[in-house]
N, C-alpha and C positions, 0 to 999 in steps of 0.2 A: 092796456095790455091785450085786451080781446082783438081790439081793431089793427092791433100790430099783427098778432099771429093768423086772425083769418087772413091778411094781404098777402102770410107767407102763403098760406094754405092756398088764397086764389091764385097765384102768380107762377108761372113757369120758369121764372129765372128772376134773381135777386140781386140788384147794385149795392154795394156797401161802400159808403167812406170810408176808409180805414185812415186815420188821421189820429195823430202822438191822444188826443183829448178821447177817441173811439176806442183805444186800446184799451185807457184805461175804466171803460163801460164796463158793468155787469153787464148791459143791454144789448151794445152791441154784443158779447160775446153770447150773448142768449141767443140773440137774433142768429147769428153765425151757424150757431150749432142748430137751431131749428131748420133751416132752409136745406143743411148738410143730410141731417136727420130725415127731412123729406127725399132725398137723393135729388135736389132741383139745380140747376143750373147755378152759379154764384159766381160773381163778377165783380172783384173788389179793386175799387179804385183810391190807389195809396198817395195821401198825400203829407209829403215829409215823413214817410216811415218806410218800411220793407215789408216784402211779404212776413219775415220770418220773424217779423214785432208780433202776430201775433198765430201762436200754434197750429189755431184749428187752419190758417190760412198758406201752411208750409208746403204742401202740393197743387194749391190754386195759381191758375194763372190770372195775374193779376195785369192791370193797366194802370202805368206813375202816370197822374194828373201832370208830375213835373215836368212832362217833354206834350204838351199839350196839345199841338199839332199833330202827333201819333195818337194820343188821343181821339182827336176827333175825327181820324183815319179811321180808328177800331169800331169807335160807334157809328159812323156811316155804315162800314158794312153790316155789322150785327142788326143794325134799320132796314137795312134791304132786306139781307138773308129773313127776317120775320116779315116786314109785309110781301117779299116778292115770291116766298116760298110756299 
């Protein structure tokens, strides 16, 4: 649990699986609310579920793993934008 929360504490933006099996976490939803709680960055990547499976993620923009191609659109630029900026 230590080593989960300092990675929130080191990181400036958070990827989350959000997947039907993460929903139903206490963990992830800890984790959720910790990274929110920091005001950091959070980037949940849904798969087989919706944003709105789970609460704290109903104003996040999220990226569906299902269209995977856009996908790997989103995370190229978010790579650039961090190292070329």
């Amino acid at each position: 649990m230590d080593a989960i929360f300092g990675g929130i504490d080191a990181c400036s933006e958070a990827i989350v699986l959000v997947s039907p099996d993460s929903i139903a976490s206490q963990w992830v939803l800890g984790e959720i609310g910790a990274v929110l709680g920091q005001h950091k960055r959070l980037r949940p990547i849904l798969n087989h579920t919706k944003p709105d499976d789970i609460v704290l993620l109903k104003n996040v923009a999220a990226i569906s793993l299902n269209d995977f191609k856009q996908f790997l659109i989103q995370l190229k630029k978010r790579i650039q934008q961090h190292y070329y900026n």
